[in-house]
C-alpha positions as semicolon CSV with decimal commas, in nm:
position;residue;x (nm);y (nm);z (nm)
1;X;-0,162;-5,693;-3,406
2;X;0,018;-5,344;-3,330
3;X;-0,103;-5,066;-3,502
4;X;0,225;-4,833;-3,536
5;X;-0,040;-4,565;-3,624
6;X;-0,247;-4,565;-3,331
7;X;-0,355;-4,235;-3,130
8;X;-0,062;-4,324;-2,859
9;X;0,179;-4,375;-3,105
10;X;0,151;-4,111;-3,281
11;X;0,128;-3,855;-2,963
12;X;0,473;-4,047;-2,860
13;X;0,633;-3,911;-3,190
14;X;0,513;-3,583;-3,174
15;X;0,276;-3,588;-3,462
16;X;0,017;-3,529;-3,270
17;X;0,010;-3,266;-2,956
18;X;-0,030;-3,334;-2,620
19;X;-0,061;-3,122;-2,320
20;X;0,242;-3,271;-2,159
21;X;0,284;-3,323;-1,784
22;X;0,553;-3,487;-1,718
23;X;0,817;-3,713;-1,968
24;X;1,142;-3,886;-1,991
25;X;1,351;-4,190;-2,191
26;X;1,114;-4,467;-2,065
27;X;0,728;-4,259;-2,013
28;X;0,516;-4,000;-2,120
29;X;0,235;-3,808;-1,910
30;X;-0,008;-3,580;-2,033
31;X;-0,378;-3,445;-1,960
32;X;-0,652;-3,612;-2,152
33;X;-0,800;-3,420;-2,469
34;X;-1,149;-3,480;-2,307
35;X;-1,124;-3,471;-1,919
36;X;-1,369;-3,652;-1,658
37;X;-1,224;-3,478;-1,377
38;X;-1,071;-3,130;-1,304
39;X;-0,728;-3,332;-1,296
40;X;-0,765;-3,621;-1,565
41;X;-0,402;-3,757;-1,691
42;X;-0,276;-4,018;-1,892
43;X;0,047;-4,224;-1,847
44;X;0,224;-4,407;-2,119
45;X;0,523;-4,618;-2,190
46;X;0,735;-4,508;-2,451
47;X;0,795;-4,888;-2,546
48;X;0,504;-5,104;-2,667
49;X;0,283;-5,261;-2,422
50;X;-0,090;-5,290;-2,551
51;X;-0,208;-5,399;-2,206
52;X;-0,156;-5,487;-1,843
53;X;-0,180;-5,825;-1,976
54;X;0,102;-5,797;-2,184
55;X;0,333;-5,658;-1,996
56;X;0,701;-5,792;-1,881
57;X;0,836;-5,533;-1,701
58;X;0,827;-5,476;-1,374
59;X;1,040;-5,173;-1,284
60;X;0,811;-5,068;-1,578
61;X;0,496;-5,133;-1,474
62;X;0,615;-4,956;-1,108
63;X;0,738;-4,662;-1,292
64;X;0,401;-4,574;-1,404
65;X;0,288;-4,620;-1,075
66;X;0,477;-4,423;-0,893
67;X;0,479;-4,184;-1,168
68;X;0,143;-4,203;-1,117
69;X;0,104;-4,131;-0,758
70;X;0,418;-3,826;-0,794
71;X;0,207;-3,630;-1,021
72;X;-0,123;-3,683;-0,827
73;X;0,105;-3,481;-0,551
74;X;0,217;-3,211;-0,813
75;X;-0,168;-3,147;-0,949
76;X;-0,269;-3,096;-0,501
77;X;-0,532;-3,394;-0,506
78;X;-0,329;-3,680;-0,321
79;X;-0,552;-3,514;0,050
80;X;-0,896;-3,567;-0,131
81;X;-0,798;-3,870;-0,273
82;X;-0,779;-4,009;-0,640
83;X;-0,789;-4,228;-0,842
84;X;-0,564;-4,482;-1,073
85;X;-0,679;-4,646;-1,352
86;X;-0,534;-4,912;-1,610
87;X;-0,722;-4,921;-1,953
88;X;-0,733;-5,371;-2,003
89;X;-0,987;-5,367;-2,295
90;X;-1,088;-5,146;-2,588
91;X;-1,072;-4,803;-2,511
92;X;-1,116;-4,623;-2,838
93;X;-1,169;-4,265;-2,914
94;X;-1,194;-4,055;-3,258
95;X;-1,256;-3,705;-3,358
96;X;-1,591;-3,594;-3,508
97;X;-1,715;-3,258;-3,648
98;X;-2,013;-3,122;-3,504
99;X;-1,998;-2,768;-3,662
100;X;-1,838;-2,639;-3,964
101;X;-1,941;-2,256;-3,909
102;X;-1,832;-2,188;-3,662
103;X;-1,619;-2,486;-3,631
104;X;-1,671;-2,721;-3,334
105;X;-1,474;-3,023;-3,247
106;X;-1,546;-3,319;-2,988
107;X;-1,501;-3,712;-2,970
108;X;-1,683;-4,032;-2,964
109;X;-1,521;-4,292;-2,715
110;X;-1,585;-4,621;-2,704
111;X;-1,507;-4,838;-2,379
112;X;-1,477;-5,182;-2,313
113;X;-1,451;-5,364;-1,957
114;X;-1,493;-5,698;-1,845
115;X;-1,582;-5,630;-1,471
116;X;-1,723;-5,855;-1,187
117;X;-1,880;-5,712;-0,908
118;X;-1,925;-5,865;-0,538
119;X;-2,133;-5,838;-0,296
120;X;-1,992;-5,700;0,038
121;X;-2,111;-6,016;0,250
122;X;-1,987;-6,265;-0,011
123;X;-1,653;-6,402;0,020
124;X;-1,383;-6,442;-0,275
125;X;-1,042;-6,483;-0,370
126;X;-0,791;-6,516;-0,660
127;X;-0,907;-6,235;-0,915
128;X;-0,755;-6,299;-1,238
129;X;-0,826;-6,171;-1,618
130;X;-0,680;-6,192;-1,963
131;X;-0,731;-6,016;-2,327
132;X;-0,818;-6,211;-2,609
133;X;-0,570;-6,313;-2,856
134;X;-0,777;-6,311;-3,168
135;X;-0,893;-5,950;-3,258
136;X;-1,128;-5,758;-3,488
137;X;-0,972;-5,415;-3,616
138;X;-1,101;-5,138;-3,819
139;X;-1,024;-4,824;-3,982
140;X;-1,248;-4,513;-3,879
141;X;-1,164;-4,194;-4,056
142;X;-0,784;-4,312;-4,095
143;X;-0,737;-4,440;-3,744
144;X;-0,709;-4,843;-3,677
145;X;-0,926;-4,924;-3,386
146;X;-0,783;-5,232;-3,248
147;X;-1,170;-5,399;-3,099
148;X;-0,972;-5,582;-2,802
149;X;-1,217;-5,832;-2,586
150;X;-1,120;-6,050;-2,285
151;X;-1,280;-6,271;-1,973
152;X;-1,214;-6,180;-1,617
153;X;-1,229;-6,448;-1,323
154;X;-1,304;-6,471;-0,984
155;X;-1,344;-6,775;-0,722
156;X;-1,621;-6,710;-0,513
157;X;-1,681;-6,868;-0,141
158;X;-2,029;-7,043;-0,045
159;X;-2,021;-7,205;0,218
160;X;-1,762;-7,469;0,272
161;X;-1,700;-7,522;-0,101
162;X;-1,718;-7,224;-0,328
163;X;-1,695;-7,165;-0,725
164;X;-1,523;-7,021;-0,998
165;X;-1,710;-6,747;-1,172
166;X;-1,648;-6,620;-1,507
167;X;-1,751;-6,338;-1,757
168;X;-1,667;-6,195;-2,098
169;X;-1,771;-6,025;-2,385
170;X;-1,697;-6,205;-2,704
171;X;-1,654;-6,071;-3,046
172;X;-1,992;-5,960;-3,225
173;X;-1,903;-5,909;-3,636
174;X;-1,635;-6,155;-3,780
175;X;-1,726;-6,501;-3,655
176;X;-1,381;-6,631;-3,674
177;X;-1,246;-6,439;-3,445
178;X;-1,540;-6,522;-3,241
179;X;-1,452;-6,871;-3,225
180;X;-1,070;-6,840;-3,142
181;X;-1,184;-6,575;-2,847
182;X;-1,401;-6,969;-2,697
183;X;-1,142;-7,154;-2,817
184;X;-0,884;-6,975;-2,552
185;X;-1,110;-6,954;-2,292
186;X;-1,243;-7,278;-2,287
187;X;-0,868;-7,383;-2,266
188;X;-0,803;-7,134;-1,962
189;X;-1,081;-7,328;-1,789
190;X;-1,053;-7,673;-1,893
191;X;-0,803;-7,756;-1,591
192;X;-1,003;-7,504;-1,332
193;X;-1,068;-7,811;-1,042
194;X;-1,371;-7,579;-0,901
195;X;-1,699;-7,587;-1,035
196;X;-1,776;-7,276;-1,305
197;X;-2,062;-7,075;-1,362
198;X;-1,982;-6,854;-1,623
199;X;-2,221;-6,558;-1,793
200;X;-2,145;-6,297;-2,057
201;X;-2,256;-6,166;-2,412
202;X;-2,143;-6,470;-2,636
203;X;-2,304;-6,343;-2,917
204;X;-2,415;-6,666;-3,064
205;X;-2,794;-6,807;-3,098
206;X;-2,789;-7,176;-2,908
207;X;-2,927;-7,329;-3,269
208;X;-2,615;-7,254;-3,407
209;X;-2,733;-7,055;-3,719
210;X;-2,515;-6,746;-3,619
211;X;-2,198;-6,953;-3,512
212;X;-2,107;-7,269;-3,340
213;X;-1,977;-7,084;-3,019
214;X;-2,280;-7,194;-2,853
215;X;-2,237;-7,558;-2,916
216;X;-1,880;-7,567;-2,845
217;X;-1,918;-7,429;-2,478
218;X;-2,168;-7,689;-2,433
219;X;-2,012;-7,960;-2,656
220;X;-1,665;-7,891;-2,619
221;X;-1,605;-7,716;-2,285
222;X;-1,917;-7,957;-2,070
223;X;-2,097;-7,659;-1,988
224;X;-2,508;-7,686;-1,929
225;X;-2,680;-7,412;-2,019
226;X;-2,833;-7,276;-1,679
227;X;-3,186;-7,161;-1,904
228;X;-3,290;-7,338;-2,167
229;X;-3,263;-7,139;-2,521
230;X;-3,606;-7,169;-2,604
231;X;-3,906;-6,966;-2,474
232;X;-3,838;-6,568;-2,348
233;X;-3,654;-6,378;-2,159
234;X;-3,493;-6,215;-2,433
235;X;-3,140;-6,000;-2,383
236;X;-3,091;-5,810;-2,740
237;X;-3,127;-5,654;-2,977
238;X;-3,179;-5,260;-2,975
239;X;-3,320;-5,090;-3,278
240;X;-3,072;-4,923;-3,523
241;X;-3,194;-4,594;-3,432
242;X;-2,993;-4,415;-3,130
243;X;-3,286;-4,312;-2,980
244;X;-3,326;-4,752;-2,938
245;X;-3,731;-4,678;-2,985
246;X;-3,842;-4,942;-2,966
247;X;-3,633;-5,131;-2,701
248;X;-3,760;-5,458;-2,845
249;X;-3,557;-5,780;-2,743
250;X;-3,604;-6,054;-2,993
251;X;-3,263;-6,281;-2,938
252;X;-3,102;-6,424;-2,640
253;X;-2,749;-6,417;-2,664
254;X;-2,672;-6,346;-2,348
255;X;-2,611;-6,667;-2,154
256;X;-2,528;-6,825;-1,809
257;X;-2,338;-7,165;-1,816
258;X;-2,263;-7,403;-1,562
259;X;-2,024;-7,708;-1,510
260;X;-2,022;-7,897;-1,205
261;X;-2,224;-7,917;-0,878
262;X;-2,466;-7,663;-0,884
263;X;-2,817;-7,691;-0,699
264;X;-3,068;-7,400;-0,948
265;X;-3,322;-7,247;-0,755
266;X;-3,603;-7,104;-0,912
267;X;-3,541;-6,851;-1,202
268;X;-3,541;-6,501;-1,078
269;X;-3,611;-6,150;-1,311
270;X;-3,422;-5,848;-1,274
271;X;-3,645;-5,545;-1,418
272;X;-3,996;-5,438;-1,411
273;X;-4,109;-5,127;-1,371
274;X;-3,790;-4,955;-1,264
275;X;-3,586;-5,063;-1,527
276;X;-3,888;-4,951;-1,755
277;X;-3,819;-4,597;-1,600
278;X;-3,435;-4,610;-1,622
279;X;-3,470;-4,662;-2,034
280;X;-3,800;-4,353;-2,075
281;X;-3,503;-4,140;-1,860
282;X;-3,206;-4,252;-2,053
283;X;-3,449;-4,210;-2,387
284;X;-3,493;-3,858;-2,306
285;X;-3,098;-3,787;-2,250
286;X;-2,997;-3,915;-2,565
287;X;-3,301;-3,756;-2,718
288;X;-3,161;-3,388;-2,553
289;X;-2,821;-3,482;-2,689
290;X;-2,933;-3,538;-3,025
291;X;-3,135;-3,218;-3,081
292;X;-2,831;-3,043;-2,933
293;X;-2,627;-3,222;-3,251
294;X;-2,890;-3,125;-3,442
295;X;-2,975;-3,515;-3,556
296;X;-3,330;-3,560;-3,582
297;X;-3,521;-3,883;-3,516
């Protein structure tokens, strides 16, 4: 559902300002509030077009390509090379306070992405991904985040035969939407001729107390469950606190599923004692950034 209040829309009608770059009848460039680069800029279409996903146009979709690379020649970086990006999921941001006296502003951002990465010596082919139809929304201090979720697809080469491999992220607070999110995915895939394997953050237990995603991937869409959902090897939950002490796991809802041919070799662990290290080092950053907010434990 379009939100005619949304950050973009509102920049578009002037209500809010914008450091502007570049603009005409049909786009609208500017540089981000909250840069990740010396040169960080966004490009927009004045008409309505939520995602890549969505959109209809062509000469549209060009236009803010080439607009794109044109301005990446104006800002002096085209030599060093740069980079082009096109938002598919949620990509939220909102204002915060983090001083009255004297009076500080900055954001929160929140970003989404559905993103399959392959080896260099593995073969593939046929890249394709969609956004979810059914979506949660909410209002944080009078914006409307639209939550938007999707799967992305990939057909992967072993061999003489190969495999179609799939991820997503589905919705984690309003089950119904949860269930329309499988619903169109397990269409998308229900003619796919290859074999699947398919992994992501389902966020449903496989006893079906939470929702019945779980059983309808199995049930529904003939997928086996690659682990079984009893015993460990536990994928959530964090504590509440942002600090996340204690890291303790007590739910799996993270699963892999499989339909068709497959041949499982023996389960394999990704962790240990360097991922151990990676969370006491990402502890302490958040830690730092909290005392700097002045949030205490």
């Amino acid at each position: 559902m379009y939100d005619p209040d949304n950050i973009f829309a509102r920049i578009l009608r002037g209500e809010i300002p914008c450091a502007r770059v570049y603009e005409d009848d049909h786009v609208l460039a500017f540089r981000d509030i909250a840069p990740k680069r010396p040169v960080h800029v966004l490009v927009i279409p004045r008409e309505h077009v939520p995602t890549l996903s969505e959109a209809k146009d062509p000469a549209l979709v060009g236009r803010l390509a080439l607009l794109a690379a044109e301005i990446a020649e104006r800002e002096g970086i085209v030599d060093g090379g740069y980079r082009t990006v096109i938002n598919t999921n949620a990509d939220a941001e909102v204002p915060i306070i983090v001083s009255l006296s004297p009076l500080d502003l900055d954001d929160i951002r929140l970003v989404d992405r559905d993103v399959i990465l392959v080896r260099s010596d593995v073969g593939w082919s046929d890249p394709e991904s969609q956004n979810f139809l059914a979506r949660f929304s909410l209002t944080v201090g009078g914006f409307t985040i639209e939550v938007i979720r999707g799967w992305s697809a990939v057909d992967i080469l072993a061999g003489d035969t190969g495999f179609r491999f799939v991820n997503t992220h589905l919705e984690t607070f309003v089950p119904q939407i949860q269930i329309l999110q499988a619903q169109q995915l397990l269409g998308v895939l229900a003619a796919e001729p290859l074999p699947v394997a398919m992994v992501g953050d389902f966020n449903s237990e496989a006893d079906g107390s939470t929702t019945p995603t779980y059983g309808m991937v199995t049930e529904l869409g003939g997928f086996t469950a690659a682990r079984p959902p009893q015993g460990g090897g536990f994928t959530s939950c964090h504590a509440d606190h942002p600090t996340n002490l204690p890291a303790n796991h007590d739910q799996r809802i993270d699963s892999p599923f499989l339909r068709g041919h497959f041949r499982l070799g023996p389960p394999g662990f990704l962790g240990g004692d360097q991922f151990k290290a990676f969370l006491d080092e990402d502890t302490k950053r958040i830690a730092a950034i909290m005392e700097s907010l002045g949030l205490k434990k």
